[in-house]
FITOR-128713 format. One record per residue: x, y, z of N, C-alpha, C, O in turn; residue in one letter. Coordinates in steps of 0.05 Angstrom, whole numbers, plus 5000, padded with zeros to 4 digits. Layout:
// FITOR-128713
XYZXYZXYZXYZA ...
This chain:
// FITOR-128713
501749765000500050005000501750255000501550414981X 503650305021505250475014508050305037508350075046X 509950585040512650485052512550695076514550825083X 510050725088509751015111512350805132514250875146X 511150555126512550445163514350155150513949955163X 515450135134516649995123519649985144521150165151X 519449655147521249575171521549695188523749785197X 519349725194519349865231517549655243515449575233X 518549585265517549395286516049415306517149495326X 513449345309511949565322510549365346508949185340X 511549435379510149265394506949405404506749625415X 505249265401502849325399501149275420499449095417X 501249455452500849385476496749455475495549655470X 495849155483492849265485491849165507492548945517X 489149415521489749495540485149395542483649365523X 484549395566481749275569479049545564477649635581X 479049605535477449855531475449615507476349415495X 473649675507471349555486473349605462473849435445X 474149825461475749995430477949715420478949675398X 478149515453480949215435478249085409478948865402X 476249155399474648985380476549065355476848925334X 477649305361478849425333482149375324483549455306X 482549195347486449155348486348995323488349035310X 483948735309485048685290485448855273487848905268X 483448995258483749155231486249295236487849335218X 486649405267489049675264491149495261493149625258X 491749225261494449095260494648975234496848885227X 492548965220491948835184492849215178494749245162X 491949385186493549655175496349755169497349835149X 497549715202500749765209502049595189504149645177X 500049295188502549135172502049215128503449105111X 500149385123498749375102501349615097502749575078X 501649745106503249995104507049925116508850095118X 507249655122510049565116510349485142512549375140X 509849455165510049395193510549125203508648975199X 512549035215511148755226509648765259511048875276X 508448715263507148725286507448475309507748245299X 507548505341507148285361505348445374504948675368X 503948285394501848425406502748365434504348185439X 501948475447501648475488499848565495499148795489X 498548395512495248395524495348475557497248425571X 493348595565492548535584490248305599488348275583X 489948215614488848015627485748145614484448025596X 484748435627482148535614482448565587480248635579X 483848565569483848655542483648365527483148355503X 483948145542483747735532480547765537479347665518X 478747875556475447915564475047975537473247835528X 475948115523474348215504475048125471473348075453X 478548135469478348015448480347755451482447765465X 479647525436481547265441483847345428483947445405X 485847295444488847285437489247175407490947295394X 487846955395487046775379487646945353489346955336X 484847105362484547345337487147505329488247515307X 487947635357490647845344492847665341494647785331X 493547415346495347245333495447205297497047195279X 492747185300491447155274492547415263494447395249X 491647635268492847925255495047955250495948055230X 497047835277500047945269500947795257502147895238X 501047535258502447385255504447245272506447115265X 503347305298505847225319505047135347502647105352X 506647095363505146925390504747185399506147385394X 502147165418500847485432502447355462502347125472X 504147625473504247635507502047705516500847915513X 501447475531499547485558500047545580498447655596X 503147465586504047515614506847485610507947355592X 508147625633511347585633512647325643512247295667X 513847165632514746975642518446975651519547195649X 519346865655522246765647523746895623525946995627X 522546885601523546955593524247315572525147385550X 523047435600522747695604521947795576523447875559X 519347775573518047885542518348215544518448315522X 518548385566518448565565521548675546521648815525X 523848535561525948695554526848525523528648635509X 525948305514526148255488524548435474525548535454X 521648505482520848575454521248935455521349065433X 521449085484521949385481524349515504524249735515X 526649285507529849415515530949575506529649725491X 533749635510534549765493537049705468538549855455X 536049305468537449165440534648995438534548755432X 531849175446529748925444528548915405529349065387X 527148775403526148765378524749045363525249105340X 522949215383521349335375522549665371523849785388X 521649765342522750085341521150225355521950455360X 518750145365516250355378514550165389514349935382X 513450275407511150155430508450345431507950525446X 506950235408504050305405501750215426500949975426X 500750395444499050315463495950385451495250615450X 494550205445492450245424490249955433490849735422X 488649955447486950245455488450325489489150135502X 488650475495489450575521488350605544488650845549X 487350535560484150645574485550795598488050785600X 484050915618485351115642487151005655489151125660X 486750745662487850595685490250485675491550345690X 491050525650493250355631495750695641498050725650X 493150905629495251175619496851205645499251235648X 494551185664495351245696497651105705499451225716X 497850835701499850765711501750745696503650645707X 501950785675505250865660505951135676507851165691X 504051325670505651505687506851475712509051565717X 505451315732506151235758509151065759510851035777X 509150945728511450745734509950455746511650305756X 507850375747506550205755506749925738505749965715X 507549725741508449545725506749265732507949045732X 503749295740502549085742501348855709500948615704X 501348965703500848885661503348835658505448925667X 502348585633505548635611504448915598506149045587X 502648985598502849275581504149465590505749595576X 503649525620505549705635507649615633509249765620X 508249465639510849355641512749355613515149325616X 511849385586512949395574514149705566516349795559X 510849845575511750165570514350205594516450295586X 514150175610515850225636518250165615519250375606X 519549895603521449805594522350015580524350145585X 519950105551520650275533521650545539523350685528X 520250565557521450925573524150885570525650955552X 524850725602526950685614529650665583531550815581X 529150475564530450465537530750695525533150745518X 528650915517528950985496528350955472529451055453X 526150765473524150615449521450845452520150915473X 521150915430518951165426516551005436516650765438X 514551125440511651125454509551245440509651485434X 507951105435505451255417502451145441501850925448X 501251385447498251185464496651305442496751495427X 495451165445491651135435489751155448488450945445X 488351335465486451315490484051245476483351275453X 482751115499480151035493479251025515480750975533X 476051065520475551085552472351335542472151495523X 470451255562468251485567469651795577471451865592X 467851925561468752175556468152345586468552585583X 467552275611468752355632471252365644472552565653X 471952045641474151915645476452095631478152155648X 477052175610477952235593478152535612480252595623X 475652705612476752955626476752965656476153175669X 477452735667478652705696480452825704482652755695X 480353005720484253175723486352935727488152935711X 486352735745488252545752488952505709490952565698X 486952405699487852275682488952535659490852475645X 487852775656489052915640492753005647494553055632X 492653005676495253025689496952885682498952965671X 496352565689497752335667499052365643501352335637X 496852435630497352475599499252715596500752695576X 499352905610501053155608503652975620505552965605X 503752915634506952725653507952625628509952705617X 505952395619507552205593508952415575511352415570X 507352565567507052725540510152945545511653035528X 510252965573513453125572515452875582517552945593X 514852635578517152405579517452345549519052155546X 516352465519516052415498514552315483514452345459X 512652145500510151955499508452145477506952315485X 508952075444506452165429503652065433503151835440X 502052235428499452185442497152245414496952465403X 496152095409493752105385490852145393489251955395X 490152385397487752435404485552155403485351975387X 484552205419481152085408479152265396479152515395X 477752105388475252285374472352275391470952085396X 472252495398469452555423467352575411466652775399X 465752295416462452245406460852185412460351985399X 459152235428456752045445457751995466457851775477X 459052295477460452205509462452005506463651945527X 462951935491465951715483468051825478468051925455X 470351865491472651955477474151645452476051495455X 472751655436473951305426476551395417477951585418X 476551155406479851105402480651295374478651305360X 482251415365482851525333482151315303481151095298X 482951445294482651225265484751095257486951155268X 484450895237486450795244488951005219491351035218X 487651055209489351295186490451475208492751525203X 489551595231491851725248492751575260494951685264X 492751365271494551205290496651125275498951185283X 496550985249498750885232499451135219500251065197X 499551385221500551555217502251685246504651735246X 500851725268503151805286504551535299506251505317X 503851435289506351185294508951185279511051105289X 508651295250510651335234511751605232513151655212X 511251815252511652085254513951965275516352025276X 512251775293514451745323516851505317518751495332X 516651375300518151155291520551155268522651035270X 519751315247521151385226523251585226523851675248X 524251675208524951795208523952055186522952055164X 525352335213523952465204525352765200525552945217X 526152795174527452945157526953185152528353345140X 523553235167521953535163521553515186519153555191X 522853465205522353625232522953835246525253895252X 521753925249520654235253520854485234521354725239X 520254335210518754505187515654585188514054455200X 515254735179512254825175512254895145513755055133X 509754685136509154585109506154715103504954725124X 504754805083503354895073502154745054503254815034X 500654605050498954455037496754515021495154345029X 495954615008493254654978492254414971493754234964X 489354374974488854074969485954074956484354214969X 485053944936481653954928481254164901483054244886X 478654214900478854404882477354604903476654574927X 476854914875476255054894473055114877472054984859X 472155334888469055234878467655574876467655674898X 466855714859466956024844463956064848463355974826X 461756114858459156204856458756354842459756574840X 456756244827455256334806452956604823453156854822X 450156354841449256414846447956324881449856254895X 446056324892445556254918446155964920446455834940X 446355834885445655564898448255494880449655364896X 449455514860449655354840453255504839453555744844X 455355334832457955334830459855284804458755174785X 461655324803463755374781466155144794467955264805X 466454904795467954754804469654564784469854604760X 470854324803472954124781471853914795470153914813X 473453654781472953434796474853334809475053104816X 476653524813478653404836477253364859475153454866X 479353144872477553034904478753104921477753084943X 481353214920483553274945484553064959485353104982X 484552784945485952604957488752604956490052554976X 489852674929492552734930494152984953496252944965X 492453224953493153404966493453285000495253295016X 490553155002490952975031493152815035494252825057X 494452615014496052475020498652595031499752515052X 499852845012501552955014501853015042503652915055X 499753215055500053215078499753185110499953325130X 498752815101499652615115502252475112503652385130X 502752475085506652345087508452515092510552425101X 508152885088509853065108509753045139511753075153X 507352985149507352985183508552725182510952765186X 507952475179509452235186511752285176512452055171X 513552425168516152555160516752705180519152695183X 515652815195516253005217515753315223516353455242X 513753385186513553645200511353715206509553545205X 510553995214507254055223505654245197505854485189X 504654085192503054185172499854295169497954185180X 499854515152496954675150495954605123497054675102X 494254485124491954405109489654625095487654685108X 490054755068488154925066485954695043486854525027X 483454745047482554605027478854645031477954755051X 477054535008474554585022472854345031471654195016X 472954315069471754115074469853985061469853745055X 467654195055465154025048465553965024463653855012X 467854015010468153814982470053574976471053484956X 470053515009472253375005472853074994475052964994X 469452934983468852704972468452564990468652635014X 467552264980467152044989469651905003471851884994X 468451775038470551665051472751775075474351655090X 471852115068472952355086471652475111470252675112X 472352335129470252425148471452645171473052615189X 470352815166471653025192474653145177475353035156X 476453365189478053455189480853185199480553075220X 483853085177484353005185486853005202488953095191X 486952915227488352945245491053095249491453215269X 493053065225495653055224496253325216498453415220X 493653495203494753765206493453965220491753915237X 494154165214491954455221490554505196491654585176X 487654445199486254585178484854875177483655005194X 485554935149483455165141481855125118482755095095X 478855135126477155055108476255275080474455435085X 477055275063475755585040475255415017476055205009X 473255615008472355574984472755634959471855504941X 474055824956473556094929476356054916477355854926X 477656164900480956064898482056444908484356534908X 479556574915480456764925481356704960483456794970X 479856574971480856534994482256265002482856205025X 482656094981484856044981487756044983489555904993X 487256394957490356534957490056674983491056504998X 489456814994487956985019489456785040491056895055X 489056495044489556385068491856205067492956135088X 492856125035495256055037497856385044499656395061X 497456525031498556795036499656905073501657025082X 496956785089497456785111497856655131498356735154X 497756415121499656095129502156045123503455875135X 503356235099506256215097507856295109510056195110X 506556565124508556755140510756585153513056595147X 509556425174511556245189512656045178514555935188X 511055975150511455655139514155695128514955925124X 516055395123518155315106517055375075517755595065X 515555205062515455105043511755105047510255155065X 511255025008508855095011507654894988509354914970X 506254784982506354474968502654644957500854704973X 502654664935500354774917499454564900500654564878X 497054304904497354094902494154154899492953954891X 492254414903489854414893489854394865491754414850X 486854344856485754514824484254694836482054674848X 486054934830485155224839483055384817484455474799X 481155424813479855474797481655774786482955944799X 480855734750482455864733480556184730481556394724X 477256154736476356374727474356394753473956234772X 473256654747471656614771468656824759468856894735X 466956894769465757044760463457194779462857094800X 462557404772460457614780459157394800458657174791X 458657454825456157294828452857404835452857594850X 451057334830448257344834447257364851446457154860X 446657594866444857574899443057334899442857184919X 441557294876439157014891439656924874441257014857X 437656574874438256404864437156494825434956594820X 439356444805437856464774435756324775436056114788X 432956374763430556234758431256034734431656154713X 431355854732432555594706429555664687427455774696X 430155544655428355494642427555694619427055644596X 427655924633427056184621427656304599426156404583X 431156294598432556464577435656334578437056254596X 435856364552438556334560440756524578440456734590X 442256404575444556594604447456594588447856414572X 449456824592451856894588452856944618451957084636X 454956774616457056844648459756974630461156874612X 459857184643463657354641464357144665463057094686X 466757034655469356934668471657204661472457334641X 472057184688474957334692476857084698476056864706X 479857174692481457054704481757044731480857234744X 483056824745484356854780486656964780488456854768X 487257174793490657104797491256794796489556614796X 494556744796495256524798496456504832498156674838X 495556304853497156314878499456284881500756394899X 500756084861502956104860505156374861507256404873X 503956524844505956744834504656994854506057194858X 501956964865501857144893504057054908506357134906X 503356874922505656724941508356764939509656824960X 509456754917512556834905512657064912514357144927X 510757204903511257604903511357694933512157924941X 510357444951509557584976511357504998511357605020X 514157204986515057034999517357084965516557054942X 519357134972521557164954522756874953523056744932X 523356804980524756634985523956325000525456155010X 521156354998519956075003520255844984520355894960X 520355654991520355354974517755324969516055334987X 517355274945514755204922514655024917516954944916X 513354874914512654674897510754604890509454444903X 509754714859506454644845506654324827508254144823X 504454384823503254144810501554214792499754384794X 502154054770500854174743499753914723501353734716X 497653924718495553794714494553814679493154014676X 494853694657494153654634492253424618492853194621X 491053454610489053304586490453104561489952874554X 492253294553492253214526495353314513495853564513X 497853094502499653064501501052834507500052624516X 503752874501505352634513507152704530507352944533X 508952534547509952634571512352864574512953014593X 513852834540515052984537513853334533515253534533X 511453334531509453634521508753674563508853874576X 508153424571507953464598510053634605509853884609X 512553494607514653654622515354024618516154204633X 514553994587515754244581513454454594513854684600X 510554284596508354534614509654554643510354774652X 509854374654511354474677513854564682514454624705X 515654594661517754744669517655084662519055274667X 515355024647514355424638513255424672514255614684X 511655254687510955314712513355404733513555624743X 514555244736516655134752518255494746517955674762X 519655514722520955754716519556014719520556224726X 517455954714515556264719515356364753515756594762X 514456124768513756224797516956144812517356194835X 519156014796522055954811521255754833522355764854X 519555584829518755364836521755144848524055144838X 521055014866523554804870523154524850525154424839X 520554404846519854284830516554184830514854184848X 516554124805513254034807513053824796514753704782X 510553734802509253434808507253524773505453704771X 508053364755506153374729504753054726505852834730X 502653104721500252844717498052944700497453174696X 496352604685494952804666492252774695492052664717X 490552964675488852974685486652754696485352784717X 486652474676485352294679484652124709482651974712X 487352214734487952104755486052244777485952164800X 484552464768482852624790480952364796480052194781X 480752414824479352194837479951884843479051734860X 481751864825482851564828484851504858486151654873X 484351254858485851114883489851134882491651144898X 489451114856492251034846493151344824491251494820X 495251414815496851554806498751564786499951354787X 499551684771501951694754503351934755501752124753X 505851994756506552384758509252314753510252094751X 510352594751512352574735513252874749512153094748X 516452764766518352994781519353114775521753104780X 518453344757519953544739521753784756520854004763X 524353694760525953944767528054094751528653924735X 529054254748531554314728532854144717533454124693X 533753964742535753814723535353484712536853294710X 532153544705532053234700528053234709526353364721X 528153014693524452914708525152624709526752504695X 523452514734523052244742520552154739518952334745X 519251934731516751844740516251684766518151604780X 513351634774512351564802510251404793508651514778X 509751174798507551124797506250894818507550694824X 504050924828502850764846501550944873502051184867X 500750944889498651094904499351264913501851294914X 497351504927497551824921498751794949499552024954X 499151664967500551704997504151644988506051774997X 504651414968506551424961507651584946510051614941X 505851704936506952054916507852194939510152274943X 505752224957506552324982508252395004508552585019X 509952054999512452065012515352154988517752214991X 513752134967515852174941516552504950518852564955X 514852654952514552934948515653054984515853294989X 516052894999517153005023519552925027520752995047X 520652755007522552684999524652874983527052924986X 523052934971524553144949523753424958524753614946X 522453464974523253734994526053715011527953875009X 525753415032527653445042529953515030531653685038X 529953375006533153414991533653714983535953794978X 531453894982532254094970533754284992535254454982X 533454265019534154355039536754175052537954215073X 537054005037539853825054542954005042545153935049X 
């Protein structure tokens, strides 16, 4: 699927929250995205799901308990097996006593190990949404969280703080595990199309979905840096639920406030990854809704500025990188459109694909920089890591 967590070793501590129903899928994930997985149970976390099952998931014998042959310091020492110790699902009484140092679980007991090592820490809380804003237990979480302990929100629903998805968990697992080459960069992201009103009801749009723009920056954060998300929620297609985790979003619509909010997200940002279909024209719009049927209609299209070349004018010296999108040609007519891009806004490099890929699962693009173009092909998270890749290098 992709290479987010490719050969990273991930011990997978689960803990007695209803949320263990979900340790299989999240361990068919970690390993879908390159992981090998072991699991470690608690006594309440076997109540709910059979060891059976997540053996079945990982592929490996599940710890139940510490024996002899000290499972703790084989699988999270500091020559133990594991690169990271994923605590997923987490519940109060798990978080509480890691902080305490409390070593009654092999789960505790393993985090205890990992601390003490130097093996990174990822929790996953899960727990009723009291529980969750308990001072003891938010205190906890603040203790871990300045011992390094990354922490993946839950999502608060029906009084439930449940567990995250598994798209953020196997993403801050690879923020805390990998390596990470954009850390403490601030990245700028453009993602979706943007969408021009006509009238009260009716729009001027594309059929981009912003999956690519999404991928990108989710494989910059699991890279290490913090990234702002501009894009427009409510268009954000099928399968997108809510704002996602790994950046800061800002939601716009228009490709006016698009340029408007990337313009004011750069101030602080590194680099700035323009990965929407920004709409090209825009037009007059209509106080109420047009009555259909009647007459025919003429719309003036004006041009947009281009954001790119705002952005440049407003940021001399920021790192660019667009993406440029065509119909009709061959790859060689591709490259040369993006290097009129690339040269016009002094771009670091751009990402060219035809157009045919809007919406699809999968991808084709082509790394056009000065001195050379590469092709990419295969899914928009692995474009993803392609393109935080070739940031990093531009800054090494």
């Amino acid at each position: 699927m992709s290479d987010l967590l490719a050969d990273t070793n991930v011990a997978l501590g689960v803990s007695g929250s209803i949320a263990a129903v979900k340790v299989v899928e999240l361990a068919h994930e970690l390993r879908r995205h390159g992981a090998s997985v072991r699991a470690v149970m608690t006594d309440a976390a076997t109540s709910i799901i059979h060891p059976w099952a997540v053996e079945f998931a990982t592929e490996h014998d599940v710890v139940t308990e510490i024996t002899g042959r000290v499972e703790h310091v084989e699988l999270c020492g500091r020559d133990g097996w594991a690169d990271v110790l994923l605590l997923a699902p987490a519940t109060a009484n798990t978080v509480g006593k890691v902080a305490a140092a409390v070593d009654d679980t092999p789960v505790t007991t393993c985090a205890t190990t990992a601390l003490g090592a130097g093996v990174p820490v990822v929790c996953a809380p899960a727990m009723h949404e009291p529980m969750y804003d308990h001072p003891g237990v938010l205190d906890a979480i603040d203790r871990v969280e300045s011992w390094g302990v990354d922490f993946v929100d839950p999502r608060i629903e029906e009084g439930k703080a449940k567990i995250a998805t598994e798209d953020a968990i196997v993403t801050g697992v690879a923020r805390a595990a990998g390596d990470r080459p954009l850390d403490g960069r601030h990245v700028v992201v453009t993602a979706g199309a943007t969408s021009e009103a006509v009238d009260t009801v009716r729009v001027l749009t594309n059929r981009a979905s912003g999956r690519t723009g999404r991928a990108i920056a989710r494989a910059l954060s699991a890279r290490g840096a913090d990234v702002t998300l501009l894009h427009d929620a409510s268009a954000a297609g099928e399968g997108v639920d809510g704002d996602p985790p790994w950046a800061d979003v800002v939601d716009v619509e228009s490709a006016a406030e698009m340029t408007e909010a990337a313009v004011a997200a750069c101030v602080d940002a590194d680099a700035l990854v323009s990965a929407a279909a920004i709409s090209d024209y825009t037009v007059e719009r209509v106080g109420e809704k047009i009555r259909s049927g009647e007459e025919s209609l003429t719309l003036d299209l004006t041009p947009t500025p281009k954001l790119l070349d705002t952005v440049r004018e407003a940021f001399p010296d920021l790192t660019l990188v667009g993406f440029k999108a065509e119909s009709e040609g061959d790859d060689d007519a591709l490259v040369e459109r993006a290097r009129e891009t690339l040269d016009r806004a002094g771009l670091a490099f751009v990402v060219a694909n035809d157009a045919d890929v809007m919406g699809a699962e999968e991808t084709r693009a082509l790394i056009v920089r000065r001195d050379g173009a590469d092709e990419y092909a295969g899914s928009k998270l692995g474009l993803g890591l392609r393109v935080a890749a070739e940031i990093a290098g531009v800054w090494e």
